[in-house]
Backbone bond lengths (Angstrom), bond angles and torsions (degrees), N, CA, C in turn:
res aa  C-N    CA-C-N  psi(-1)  N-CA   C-N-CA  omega(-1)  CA-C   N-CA-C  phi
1 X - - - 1.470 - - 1.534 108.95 -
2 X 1.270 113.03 126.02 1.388 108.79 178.74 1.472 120.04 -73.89
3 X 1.768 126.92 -179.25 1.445 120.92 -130.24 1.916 75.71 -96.80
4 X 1.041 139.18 -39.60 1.514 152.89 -162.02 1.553 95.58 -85.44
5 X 1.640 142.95 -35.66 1.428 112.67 135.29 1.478 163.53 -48.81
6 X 1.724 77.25 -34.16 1.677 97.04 160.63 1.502 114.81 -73.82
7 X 1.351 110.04 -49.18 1.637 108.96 -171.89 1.916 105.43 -60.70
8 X 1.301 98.28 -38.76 1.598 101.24 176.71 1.983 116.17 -45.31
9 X 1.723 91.57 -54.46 1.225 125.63 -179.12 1.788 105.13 -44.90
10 X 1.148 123.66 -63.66 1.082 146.21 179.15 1.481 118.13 -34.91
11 X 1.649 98.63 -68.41 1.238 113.32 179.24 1.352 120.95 -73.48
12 X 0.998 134.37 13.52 1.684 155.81 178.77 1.257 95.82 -89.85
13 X 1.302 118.19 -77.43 1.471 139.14 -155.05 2.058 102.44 -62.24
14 X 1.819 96.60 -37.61 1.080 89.15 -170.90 2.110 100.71 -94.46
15 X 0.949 116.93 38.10 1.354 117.15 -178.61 1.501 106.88 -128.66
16 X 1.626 100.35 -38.95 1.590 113.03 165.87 1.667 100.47 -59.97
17 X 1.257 127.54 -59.15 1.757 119.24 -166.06 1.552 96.13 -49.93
18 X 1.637 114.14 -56.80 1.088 98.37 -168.27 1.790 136.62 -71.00
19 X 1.451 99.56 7.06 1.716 94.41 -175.44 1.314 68.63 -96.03
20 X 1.460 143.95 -86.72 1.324 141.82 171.64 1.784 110.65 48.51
21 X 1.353 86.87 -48.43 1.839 98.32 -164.13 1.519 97.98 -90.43
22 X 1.346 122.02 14.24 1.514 133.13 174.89 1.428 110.82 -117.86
23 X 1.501 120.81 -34.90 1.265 93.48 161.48 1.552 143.22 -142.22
24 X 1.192 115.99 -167.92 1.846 111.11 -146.01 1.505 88.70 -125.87
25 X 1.289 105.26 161.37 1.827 128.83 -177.71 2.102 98.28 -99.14
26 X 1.188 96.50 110.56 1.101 118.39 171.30 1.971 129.26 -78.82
27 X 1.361 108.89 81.87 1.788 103.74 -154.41 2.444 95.70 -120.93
28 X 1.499 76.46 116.30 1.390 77.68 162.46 2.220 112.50 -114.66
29 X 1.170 85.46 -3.98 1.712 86.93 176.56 1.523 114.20 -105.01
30 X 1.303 141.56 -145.95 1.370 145.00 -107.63 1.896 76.93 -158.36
31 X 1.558 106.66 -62.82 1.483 113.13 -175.68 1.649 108.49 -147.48
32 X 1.311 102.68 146.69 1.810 124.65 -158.66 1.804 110.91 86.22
33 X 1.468 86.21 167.09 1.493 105.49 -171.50 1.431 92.47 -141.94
34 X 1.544 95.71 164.31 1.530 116.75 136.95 1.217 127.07 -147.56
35 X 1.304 134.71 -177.01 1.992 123.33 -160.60 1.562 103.21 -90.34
36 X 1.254 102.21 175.82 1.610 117.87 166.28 1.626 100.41 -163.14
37 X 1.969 89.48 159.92 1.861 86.87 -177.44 1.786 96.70 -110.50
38 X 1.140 96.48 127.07 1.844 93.43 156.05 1.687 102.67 -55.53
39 X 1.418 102.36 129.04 1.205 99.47 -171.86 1.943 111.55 -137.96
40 X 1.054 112.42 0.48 1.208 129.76 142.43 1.777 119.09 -177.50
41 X 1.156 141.27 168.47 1.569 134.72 -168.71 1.420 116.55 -56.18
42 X 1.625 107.60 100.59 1.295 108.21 169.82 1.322 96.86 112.76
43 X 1.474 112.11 -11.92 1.882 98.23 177.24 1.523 106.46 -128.66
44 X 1.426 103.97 146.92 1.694 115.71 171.81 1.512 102.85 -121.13
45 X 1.361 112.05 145.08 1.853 122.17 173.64 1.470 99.07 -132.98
46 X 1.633 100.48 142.25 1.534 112.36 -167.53 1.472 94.47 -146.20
47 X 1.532 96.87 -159.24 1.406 102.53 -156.97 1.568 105.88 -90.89
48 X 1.327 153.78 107.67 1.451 132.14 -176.44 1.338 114.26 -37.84
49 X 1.036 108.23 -86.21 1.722 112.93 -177.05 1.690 129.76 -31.45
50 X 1.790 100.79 -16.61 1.236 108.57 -166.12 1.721 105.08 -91.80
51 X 1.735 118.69 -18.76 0.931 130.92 -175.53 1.571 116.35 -74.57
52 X 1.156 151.43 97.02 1.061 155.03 176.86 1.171 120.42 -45.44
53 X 0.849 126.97 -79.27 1.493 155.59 172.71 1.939 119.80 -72.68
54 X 1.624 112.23 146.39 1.343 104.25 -177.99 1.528 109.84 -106.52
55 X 1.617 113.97 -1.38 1.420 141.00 -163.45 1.487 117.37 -130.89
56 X 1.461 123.79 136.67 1.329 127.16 176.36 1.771 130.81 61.25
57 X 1.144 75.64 36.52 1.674 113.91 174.76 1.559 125.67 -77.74
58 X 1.255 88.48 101.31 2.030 100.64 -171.82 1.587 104.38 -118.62
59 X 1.305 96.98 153.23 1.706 103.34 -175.80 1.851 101.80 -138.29
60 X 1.256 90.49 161.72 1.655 92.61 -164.40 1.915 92.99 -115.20
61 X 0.890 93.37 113.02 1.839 102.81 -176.59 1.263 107.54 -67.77
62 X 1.360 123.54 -170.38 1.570 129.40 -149.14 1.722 97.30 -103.43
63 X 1.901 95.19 -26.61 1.786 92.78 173.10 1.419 114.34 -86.03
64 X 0.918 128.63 23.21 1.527 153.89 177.86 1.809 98.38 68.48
65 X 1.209 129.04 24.91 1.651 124.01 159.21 1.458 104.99 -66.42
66 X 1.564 95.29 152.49 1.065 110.02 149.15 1.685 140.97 -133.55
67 X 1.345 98.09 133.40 1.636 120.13 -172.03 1.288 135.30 -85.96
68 X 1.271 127.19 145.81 1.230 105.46 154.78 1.053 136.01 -101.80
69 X 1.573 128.77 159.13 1.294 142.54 -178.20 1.527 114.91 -113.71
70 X 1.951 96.08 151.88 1.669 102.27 175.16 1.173 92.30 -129.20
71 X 1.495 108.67 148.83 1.858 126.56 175.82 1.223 92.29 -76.61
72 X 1.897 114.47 134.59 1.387 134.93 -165.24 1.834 85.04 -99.47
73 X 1.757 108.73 -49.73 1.156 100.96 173.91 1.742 91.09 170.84
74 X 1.427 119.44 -172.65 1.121 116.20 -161.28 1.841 109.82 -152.16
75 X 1.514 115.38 124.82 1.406 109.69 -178.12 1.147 114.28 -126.70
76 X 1.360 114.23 99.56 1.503 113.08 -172.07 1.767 132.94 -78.25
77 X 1.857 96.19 13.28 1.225 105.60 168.04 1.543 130.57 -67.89
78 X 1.575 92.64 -25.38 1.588 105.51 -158.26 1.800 85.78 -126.22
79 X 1.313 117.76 -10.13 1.372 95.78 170.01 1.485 101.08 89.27
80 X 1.365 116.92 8.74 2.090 95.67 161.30 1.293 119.25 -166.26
81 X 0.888 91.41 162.73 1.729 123.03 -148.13 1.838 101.37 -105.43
82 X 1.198 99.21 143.22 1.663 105.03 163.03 1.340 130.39 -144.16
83 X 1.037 100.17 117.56 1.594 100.66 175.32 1.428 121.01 -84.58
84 X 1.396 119.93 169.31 1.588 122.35 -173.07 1.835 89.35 -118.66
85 X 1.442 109.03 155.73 1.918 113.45 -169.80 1.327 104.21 179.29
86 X 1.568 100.49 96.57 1.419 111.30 -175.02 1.536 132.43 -60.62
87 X 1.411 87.65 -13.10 1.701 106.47 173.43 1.438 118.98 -88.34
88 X 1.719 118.02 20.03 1.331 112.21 178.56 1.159 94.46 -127.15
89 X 1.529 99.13 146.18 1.598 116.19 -175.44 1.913 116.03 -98.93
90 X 0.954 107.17 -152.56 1.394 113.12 -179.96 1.587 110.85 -78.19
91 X 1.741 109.04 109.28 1.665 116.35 173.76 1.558 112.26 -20.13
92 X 1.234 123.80 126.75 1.280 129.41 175.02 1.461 122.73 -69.21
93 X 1.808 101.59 -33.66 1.470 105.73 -164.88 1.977 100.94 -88.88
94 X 1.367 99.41 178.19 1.135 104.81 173.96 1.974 95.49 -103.15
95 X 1.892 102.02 134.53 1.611 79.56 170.68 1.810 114.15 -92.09
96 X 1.007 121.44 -171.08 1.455 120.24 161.43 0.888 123.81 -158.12
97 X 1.841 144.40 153.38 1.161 140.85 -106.46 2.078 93.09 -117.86
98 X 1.108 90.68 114.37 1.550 120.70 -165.42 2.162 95.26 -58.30
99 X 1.147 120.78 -23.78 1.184 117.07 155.64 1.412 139.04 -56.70
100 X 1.255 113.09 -31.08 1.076 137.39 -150.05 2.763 85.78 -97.09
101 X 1.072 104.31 9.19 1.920 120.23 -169.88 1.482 82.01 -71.60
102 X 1.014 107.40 150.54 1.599 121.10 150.78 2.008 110.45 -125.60
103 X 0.824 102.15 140.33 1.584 119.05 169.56 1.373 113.54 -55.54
104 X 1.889 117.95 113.96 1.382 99.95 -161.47 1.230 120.33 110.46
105 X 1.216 134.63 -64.08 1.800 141.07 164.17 1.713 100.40 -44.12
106 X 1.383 87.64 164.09 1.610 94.63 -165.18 1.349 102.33 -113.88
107 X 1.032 100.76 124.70 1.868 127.25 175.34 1.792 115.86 -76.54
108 X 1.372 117.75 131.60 1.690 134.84 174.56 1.491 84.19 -92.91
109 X 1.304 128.49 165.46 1.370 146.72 136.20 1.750 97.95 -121.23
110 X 1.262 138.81 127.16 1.215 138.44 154.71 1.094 142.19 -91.43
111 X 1.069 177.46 17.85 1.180 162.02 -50.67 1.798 124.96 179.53
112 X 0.984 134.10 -166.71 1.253 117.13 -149.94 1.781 109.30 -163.41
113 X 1.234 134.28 107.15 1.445 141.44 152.92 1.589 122.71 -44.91
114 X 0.911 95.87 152.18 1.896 105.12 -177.84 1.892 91.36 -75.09
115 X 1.184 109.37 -50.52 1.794 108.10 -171.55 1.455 100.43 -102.31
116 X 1.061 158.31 -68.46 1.204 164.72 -145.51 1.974 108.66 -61.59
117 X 1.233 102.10 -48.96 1.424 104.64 -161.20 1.329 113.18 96.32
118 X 1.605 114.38 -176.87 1.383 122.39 173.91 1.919 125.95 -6.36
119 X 0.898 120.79 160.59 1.768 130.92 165.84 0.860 115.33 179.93
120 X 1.475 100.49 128.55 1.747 106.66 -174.45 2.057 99.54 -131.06
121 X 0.792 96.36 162.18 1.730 113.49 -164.45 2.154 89.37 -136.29
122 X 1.623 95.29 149.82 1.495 92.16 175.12 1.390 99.52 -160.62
123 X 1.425 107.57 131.18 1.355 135.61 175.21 1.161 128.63 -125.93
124 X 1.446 124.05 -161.78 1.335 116.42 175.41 1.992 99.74 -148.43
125 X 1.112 133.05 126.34 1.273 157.47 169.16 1.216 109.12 -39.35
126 X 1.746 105.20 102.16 1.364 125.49 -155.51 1.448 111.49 -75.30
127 X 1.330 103.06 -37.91 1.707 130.03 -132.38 1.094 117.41 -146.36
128 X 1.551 142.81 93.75 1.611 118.64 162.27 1.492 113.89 -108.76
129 X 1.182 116.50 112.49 2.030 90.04 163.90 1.323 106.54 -112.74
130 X 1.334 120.11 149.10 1.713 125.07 154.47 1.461 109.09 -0.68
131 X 1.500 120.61 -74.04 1.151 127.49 -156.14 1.694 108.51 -165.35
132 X 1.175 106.37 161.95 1.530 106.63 -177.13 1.316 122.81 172.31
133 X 1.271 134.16 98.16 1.354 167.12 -163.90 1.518 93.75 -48.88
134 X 1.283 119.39 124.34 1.545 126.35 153.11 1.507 131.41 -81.25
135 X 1.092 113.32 179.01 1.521 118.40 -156.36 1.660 81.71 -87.32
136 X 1.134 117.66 -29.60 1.917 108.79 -179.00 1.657 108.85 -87.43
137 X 1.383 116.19 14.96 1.791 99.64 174.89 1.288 112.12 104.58
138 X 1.354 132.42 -55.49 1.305 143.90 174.61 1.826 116.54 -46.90
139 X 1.127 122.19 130.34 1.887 114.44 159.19 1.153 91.19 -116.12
140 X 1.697 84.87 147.67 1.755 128.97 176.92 1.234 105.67 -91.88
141 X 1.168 135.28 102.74 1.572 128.10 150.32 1.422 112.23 -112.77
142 X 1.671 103.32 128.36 1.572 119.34 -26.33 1.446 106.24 -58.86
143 X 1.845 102.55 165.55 1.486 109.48 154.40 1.730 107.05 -84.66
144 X 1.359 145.22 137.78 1.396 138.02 -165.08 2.070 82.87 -141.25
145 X 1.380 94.40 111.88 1.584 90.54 168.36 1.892 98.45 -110.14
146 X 1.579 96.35 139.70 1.889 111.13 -169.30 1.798 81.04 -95.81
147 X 1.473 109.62 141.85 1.562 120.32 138.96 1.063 135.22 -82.57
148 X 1.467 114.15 68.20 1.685 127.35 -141.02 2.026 106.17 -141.93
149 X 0.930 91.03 111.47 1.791 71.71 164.43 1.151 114.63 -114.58
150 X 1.536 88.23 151.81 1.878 115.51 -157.18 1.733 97.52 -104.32
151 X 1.383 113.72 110.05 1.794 121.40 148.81 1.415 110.72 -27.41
152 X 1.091 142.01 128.75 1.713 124.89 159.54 1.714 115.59 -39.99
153 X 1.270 111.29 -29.14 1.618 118.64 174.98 1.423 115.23 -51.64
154 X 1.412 106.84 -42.85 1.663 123.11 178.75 1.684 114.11 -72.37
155 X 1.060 110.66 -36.61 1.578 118.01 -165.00 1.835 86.40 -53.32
156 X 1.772 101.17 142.25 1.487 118.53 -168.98 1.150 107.97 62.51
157 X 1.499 134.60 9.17 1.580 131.17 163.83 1.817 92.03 -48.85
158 X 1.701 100.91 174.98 1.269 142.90 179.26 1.868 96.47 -85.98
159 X 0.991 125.85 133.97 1.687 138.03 163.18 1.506 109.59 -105.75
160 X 1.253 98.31 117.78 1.476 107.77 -162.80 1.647 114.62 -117.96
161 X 1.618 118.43 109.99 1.416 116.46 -167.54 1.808 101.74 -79.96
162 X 1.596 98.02 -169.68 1.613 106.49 -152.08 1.739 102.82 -68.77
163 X 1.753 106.24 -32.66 1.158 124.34 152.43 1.195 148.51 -19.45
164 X 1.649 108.76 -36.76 1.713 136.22 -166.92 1.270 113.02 73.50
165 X 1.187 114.77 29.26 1.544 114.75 -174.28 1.370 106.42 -120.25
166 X 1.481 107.57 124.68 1.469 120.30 170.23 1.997 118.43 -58.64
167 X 1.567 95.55 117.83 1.592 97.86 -162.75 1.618 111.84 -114.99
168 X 1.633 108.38 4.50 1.563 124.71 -169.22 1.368 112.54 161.31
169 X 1.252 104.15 168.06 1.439 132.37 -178.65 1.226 93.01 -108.11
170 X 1.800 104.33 134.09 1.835 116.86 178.52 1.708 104.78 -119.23
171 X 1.211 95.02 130.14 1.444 133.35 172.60 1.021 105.31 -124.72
172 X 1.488 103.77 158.53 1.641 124.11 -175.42 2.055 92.42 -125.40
173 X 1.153 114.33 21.00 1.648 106.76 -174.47 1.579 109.33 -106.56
174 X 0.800 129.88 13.74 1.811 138.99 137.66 1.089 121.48 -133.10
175 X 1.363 111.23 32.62 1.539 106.63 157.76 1.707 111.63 -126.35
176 X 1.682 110.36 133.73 1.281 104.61 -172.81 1.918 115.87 -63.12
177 X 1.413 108.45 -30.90 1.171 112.96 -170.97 1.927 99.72 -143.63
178 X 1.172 116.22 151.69 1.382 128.50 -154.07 1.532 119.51 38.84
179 X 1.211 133.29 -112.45 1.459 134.11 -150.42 1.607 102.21 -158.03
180 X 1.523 111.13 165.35 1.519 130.25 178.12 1.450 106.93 -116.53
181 X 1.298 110.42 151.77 1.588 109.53 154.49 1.708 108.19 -113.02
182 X 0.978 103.14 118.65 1.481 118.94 -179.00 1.746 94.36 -80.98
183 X 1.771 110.97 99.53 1.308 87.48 -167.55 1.792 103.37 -101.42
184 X 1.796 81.64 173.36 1.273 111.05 -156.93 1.488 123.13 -40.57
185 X 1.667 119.64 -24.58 1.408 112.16 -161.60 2.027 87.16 -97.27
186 X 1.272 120.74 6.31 1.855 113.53 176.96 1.702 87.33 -86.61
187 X 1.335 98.03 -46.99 1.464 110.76 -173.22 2.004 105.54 -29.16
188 X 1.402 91.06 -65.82 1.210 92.36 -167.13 1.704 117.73 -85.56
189 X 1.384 114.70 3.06 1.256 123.62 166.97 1.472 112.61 -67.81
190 X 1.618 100.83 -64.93 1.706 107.58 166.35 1.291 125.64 -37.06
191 X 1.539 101.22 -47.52 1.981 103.14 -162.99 1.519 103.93 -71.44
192 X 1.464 115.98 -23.87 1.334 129.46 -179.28 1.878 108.24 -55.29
193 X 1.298 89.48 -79.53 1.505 103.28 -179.57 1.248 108.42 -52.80
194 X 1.244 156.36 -38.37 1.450 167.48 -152.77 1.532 80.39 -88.99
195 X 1.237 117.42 -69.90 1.451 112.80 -171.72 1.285 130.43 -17.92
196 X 1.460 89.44 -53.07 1.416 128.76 -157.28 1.886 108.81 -105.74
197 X 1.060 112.71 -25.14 1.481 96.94 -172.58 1.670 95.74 -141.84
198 X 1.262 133.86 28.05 1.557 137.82 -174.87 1.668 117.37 30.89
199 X 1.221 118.12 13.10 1.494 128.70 -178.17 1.396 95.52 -171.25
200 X 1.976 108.54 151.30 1.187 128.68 158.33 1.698 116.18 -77.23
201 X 0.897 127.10 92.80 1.680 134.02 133.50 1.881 91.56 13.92
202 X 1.638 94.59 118.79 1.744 100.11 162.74 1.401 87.64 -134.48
203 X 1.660 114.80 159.77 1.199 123.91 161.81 1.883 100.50 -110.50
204 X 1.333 87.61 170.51 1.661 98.19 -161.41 1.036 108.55 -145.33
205 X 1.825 129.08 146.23 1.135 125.45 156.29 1.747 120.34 -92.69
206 X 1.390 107.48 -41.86 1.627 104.27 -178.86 1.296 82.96 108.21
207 X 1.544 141.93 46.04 1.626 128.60 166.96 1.471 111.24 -134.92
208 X 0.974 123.05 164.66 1.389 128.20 160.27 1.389 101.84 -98.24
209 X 1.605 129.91 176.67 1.155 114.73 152.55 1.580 108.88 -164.49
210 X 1.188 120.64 168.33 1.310 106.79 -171.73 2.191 93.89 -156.01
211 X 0.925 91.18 143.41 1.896 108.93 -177.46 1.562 95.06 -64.36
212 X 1.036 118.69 129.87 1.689 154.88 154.77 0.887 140.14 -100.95
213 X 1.793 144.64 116.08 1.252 134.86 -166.04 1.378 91.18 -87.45
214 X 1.579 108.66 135.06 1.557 118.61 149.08 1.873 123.82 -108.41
215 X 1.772 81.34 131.13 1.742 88.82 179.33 1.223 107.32 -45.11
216 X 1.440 94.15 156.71 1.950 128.91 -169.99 1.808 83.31 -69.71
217 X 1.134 131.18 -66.31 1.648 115.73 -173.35 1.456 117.04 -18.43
218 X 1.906 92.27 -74.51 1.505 116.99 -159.63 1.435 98.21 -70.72
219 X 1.471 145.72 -35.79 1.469 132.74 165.84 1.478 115.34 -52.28
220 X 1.392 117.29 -39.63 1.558 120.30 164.35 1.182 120.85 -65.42
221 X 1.261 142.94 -12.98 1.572 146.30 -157.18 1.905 91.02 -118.35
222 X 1.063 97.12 -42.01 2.135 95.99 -176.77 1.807 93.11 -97.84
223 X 0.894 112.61 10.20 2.083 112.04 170.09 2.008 81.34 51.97
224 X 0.746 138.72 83.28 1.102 151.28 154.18 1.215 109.66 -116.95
225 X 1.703 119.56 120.90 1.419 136.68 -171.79 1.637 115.46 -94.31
226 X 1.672 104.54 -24.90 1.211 109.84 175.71 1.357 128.12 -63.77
227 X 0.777 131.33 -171.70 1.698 110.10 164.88 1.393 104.14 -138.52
228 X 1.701 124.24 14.80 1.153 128.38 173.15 1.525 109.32 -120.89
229 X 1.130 128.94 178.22 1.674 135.49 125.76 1.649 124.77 -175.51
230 X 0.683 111.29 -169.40 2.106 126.92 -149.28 0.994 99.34 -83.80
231 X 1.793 121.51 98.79 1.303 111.69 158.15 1.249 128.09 -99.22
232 X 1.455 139.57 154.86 1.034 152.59 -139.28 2.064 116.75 -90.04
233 X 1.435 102.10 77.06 1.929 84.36 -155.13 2.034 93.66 -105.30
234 X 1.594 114.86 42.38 1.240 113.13 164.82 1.543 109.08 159.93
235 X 1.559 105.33 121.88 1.340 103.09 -156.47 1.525 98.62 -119.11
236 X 1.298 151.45 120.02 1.703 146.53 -149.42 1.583 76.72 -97.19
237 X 1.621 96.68 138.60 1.181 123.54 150.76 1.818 119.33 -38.60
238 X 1.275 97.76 127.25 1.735 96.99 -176.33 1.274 142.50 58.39
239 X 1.367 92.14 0.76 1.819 115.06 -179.32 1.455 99.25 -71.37
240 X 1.112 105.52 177.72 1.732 118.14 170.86 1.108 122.47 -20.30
241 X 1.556 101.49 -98.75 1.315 131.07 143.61 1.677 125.07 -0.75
242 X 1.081 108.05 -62.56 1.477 118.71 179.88 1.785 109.42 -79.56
243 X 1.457 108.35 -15.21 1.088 106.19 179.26 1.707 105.61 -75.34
244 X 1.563 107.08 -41.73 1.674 114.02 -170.92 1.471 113.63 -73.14
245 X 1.569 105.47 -19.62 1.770 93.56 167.26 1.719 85.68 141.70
246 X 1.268 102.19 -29.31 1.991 92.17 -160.83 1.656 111.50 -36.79
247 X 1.108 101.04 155.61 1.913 90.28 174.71 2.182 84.95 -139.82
248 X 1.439 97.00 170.02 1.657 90.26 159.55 1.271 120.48 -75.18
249 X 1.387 90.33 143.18 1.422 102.08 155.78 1.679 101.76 119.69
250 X 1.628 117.79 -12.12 1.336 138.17 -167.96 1.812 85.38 -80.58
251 X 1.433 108.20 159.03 1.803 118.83 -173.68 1.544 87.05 -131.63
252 X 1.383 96.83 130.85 1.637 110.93 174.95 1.251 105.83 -113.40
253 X 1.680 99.68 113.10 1.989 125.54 -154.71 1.749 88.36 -76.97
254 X 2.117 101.01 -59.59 1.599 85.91 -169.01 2.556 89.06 -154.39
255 X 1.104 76.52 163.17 1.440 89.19 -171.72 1.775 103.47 -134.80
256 X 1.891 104.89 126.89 1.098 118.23 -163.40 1.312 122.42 27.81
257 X 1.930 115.44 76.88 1.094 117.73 -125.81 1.322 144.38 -53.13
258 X 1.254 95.41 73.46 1.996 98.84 166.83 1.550 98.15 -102.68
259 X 0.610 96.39 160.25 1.670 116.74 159.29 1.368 147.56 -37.76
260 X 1.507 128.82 109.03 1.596 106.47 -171.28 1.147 123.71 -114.04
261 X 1.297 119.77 124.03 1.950 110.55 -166.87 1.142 98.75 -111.16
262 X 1.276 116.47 -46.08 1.643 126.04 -170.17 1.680 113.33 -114.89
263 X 1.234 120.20 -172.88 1.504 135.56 165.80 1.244 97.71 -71.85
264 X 1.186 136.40 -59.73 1.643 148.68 -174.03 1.708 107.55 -18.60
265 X 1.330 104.81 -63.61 1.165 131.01 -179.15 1.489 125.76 -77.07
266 X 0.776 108.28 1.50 1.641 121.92 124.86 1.106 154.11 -70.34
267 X 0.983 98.16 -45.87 1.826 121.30 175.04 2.196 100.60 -62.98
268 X 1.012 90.63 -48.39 1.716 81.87 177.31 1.435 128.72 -64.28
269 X 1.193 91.84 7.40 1.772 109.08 166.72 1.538 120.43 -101.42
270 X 1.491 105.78 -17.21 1.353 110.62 -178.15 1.295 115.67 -86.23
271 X 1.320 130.56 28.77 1.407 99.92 -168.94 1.318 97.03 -115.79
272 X 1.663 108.49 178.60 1.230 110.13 -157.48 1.598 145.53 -46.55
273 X 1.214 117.49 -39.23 1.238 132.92 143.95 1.116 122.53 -31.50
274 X 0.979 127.90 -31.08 1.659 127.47 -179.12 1.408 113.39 -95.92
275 X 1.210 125.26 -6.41 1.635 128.80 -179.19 1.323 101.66 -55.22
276 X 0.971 123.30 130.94 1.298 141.77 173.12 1.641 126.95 97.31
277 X 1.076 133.75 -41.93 1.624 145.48 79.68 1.563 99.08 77.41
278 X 0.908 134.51 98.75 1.760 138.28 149.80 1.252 126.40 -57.90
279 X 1.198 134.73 84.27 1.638 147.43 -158.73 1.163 85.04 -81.86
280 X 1.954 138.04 138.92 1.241 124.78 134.36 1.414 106.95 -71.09
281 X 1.658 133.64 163.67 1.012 166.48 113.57 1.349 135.89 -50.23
282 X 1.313 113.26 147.67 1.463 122.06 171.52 1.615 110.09 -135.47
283 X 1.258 132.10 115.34 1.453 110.57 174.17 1.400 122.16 -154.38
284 X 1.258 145.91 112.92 1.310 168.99 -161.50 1.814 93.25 -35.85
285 X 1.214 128.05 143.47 1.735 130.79 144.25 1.221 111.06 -150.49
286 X 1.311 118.02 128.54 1.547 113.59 166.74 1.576 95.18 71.24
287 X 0.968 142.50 2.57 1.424 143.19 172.22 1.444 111.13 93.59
288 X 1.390 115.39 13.84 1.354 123.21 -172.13 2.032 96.96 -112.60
289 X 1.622 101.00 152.89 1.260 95.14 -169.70 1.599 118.60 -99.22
290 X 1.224 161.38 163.41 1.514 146.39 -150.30 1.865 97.57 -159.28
291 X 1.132 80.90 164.48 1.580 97.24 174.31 1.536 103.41 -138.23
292 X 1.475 105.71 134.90 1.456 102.04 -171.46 1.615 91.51 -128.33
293 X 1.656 112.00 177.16 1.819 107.25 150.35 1.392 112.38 -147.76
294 X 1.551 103.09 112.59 1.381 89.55 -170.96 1.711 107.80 -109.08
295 X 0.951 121.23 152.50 1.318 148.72 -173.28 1.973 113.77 -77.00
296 X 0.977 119.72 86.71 1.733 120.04 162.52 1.328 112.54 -22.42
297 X 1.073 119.49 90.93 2.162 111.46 158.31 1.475 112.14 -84.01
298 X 1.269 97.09 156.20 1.437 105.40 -174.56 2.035 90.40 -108.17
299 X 1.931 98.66 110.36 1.460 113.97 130.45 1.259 130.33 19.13
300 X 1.550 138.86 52.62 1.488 111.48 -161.71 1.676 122.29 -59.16
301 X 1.562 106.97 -0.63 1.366 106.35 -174.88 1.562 103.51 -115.72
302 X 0.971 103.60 4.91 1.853 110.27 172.98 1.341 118.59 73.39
303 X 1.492 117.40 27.71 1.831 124.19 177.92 1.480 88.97 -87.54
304 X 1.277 105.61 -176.72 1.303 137.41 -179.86 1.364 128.83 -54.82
């Protein structure tokens, strides 16, 4: 093996020990695990989906103890979960700002077994865009997809740049093939609010909605470029929506005026910040055009 494999070799192993000291074996059953990152004193963040259970939650620390854990709370938009664990001290690693990925650089996943110890997985950084909306509601900035496969042991591992610096939590639950880095600054948005309020804040309309072709006339008469938009096929009692007048069957042209083609385009109005929030409206009835304003509620159960 040449001297630049070994030295390569080396520094892996010694970058893996050191996130190592970041993360913990995540066990709500009898037998199996999955990872979590110490992610500041007293808190661990893992994978949502990977967590089974909301009760009787123990984690196996880096000195091989084991602890118990309580669910801080859980957001299955972004895929993670945090627990609170009085037996963890101040994160060891340094994190660093998951923007800063290039496409190409080579990715650690770290992570950690209840019996085994350490695990590390290694890839190379498939994917970056700006930003990019998941199939659960949530955007990633960045979204960073790894060409990496993840053990179930690893899933909620630590993502570790060329640096040694922890830059996300890896999941494989919005990505069709290899893994995500859930990066670090959602990371710490979530663990914050979870902290602090045991659920993420959704804003809401109270609609169903589903994509509609609109005639070439009526797209010319409302200057509508789309050639679709959101009509209205279920409106919840007392919700938003139902508060401002919508009924079914009404087509929502455009909301706080951008444009509406799809359901999609909606949802980027809901998020938290905007709860409470006076949206103008635009929306088709009887073939006649309306102006509505409906108001963001906040979710009492914190979905979408």
């Amino acid at each position: 093996m040449s001297a630049e494999l070994i030295e390569f070799s080396n520094a892996l192993a010694q970058a893996t020990e050191r996130a190592a000291a970041s993360a913990v074996a995540v066990h709500t059953e009898a037998r199996g695990s999955t990872s979590g990152v110490i992610w500041r004193p007293g808190v661990i963040v893992t994978a949502e989906h990977a967590l089974r259970r909301d009760e009787e939650i123990h984690v196996t620390l880096p000195d091989g103890r084991i602890a118990p854990a309580t669910l801080a709370g859980r957001d299955p938009s972004t895929d993670l979960a945090v627990l609170r664990c009085a037996e963890v001290g101040v994160a060891p690693v340094e994190h660093g700002d998951a923007a800063e990925t290039k496409v190409g650089s080579i990715a650690l996943v770290v992570g950690r077994t209840r019996a085994s110890g350490a695990v590390a997985a290694l890839g190379v950084v498939s994917l970056v865009v700006p930003e990019r909306r998941t199939w659960a509601g949530s955007v990633l900035v960045p979204y960073i997809r790894l060409d990496i496969g993840l053990q179930p042991t690893a899933v909620g591992g630590a993502v570790v740049d060329s640096l040694g610096r922890i830059v996300g939590v890896a999941s494989p639950r919005f990505a069709r093939f290899g893994a995500i880095a859930i990066p670090s600054a959602a990371v710490e948005r979530v663990a914050e609010t979870l902290l602090k309020k045991g659920r993420i804040p959704r804003g809401y309309l109270g609609v169903a909605l589903q994509p509609v072709r609109l005639p070439d006339h009526l797209r010319q008469s409302l200057q509508h470029n789309e050639k679709t938009a959101a009509i209205i096929l279920e409106v919840e009692a007392d919700g938003p929506a139902h508060k401002a007048g919508i009924v079914i069957g009404d087509i929502l042209i455009s909301l706080a005026g951008q444009p509406v083609s799809r359901p999609e385009n909606v949802q980027s109005h809901l998020q938290a910040e905007n709860i409470g929030k006076a949206l103008s409206a635009k929306i088709v009835r009887g073939g006649a055009v309306r102006d509505v304003t409906i108001s963001v509620g906040d979710r009492p159960n914190g979905g979408g």
